[in-house]
C-alpha positions as a printed Julia matrix, in Angstrom:
158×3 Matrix{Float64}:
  -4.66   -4.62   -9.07
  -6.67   -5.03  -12.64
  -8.34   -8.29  -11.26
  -8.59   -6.59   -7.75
 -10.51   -3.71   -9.16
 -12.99   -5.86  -11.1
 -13.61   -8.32   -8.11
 -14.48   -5.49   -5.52
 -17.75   -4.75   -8.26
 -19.38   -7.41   -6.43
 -19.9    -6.04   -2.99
 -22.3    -4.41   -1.47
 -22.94   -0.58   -2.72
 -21.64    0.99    0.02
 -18.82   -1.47    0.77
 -17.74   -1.14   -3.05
 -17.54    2.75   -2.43
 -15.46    2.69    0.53
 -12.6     0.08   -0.59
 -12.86    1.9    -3.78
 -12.22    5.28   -2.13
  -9.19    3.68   -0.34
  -7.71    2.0    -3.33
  -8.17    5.16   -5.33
  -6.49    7.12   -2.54
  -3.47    4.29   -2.22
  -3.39    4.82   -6.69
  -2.78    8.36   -5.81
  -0.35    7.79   -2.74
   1.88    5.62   -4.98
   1.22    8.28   -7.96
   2.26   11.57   -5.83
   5.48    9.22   -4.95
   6.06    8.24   -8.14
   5.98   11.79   -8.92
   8.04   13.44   -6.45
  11.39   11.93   -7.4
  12.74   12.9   -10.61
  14.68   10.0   -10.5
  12.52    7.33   -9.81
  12.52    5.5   -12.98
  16.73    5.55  -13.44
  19.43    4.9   -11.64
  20.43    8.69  -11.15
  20.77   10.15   -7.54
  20.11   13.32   -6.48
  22.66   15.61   -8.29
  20.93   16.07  -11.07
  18.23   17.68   -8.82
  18.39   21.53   -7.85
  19.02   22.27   -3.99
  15.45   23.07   -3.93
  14.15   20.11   -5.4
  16.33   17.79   -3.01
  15.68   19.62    0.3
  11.29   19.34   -1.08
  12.24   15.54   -1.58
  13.88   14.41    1.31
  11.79   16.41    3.2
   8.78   14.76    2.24
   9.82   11.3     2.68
   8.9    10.96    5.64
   5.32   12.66    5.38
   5.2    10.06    2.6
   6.02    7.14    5.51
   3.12    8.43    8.07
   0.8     8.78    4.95
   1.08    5.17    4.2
   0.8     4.08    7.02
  -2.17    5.44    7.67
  -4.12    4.43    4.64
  -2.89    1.04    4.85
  -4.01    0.7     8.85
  -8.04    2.6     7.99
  -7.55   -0.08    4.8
  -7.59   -2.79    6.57
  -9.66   -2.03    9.38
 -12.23   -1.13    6.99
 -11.51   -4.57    4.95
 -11.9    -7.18    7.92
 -15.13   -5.2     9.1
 -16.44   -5.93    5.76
 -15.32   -9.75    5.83
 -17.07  -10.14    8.9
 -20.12   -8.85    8.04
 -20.36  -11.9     5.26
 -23.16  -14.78    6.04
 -21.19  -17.31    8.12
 -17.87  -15.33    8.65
 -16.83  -15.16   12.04
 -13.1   -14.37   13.81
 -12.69  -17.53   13.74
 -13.3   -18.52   10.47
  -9.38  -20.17    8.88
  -9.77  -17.42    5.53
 -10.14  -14.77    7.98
  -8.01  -15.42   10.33
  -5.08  -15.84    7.89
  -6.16  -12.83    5.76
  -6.03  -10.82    9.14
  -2.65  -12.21    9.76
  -1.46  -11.15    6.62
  -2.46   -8.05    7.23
  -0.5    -7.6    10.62
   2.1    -9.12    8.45
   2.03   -6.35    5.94
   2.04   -4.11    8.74
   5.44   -5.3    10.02
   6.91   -5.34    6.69
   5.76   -1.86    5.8
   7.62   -0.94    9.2
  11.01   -2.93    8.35
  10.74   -1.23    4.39
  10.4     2.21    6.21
  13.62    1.36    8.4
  15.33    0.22    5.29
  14.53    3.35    3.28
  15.41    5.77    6.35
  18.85    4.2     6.31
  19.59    4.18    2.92
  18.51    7.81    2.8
  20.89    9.09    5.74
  23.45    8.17    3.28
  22.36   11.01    1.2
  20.8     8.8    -1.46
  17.23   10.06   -1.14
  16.45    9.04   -5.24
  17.03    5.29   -4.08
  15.05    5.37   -1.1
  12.39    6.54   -3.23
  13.1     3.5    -5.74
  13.1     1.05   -3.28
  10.02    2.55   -1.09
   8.19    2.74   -4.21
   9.17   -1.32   -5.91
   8.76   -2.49   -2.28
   5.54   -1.54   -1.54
   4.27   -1.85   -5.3
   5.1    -5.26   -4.9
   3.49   -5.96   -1.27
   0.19   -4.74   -2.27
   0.18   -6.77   -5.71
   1.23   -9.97   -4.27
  -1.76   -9.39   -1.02
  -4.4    -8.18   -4.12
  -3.29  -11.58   -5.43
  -2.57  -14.41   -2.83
  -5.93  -12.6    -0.03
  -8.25   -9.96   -1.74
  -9.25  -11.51   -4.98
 -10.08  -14.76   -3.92
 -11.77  -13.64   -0.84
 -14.3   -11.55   -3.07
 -14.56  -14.1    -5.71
 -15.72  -16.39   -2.55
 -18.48  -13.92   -2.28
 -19.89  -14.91   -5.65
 -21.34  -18.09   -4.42
């Protein structure tokens, strides 16, 4: 997100504010979840955990879920709106088009990675659904910063 964060500088004041509000509140989503699982960063499960501390983690998981999927849905709402509003940027325009289908695609695979995680924690391995809800997502959002966002607002440049 490093080159993310220093392309977004070139929008429009208020534009800049709101994507910067929403990746600042996505930097906190994936800090809070980083957070809540004590085992996040090993390979440990939940027995190292207290009764209390498992019944507070599992329990949030799926608040966690909603969350996301809320930020990520205002997110890009609030990102095509202000790809549109470029000189010479219409719906039908091939960038936009794709980026917005990228976006529906992220959608889907936010949906399959919150399936995934449910059923892994059923089996009473809540630490790992953590792991992999954190990596997965981590690694969505890098590789649509990369392969959509940047170059999009290094287009605006010109």
């Amino acid at each position: 997100m490093a080159i993310h964060d220093l392309a977004i500088r070139n929008l429009t004041p208020t534009d800049y504010l709101l994507i910067e509000d929403e990746h600042n509140r996505l930097k906190r989503f994936l800090g809070d979840l980083h957070d809540t699982c004590c085992n996040l960063d090993n390979l440990l499960n939940c027995q190292s955990c207290s009764k209390e501390k498992f019944a507070s983690c599992r329990g949030r998981l799926p608040s966690f879920f909603l969350d996301l999927m809320d930020i990520v849905d205002k997110h890009f709402y609030h990102e095509e709106a202000i790809m549109l509003n470029r000189p010479n940027i219409t719906e039908d325009y091939e960038y936009f088009r794709n980026h917005s289908h990228a976006h529906a695609k992220i959608l889907l695979e936010l949906s399959a990675i919150i399936r995934k995680c449910v059923a892994i924690d059923k089996l009473d391995t809540t630490a790992e659904s953590y792991r992999q809800f954190f990596q997965n997502i981590s690694d969505l959002f890098e590789a649509h910063d990369r392969d959509f966002d940047d170059p999009f607002i290094q287009s605006t440049k010109t």
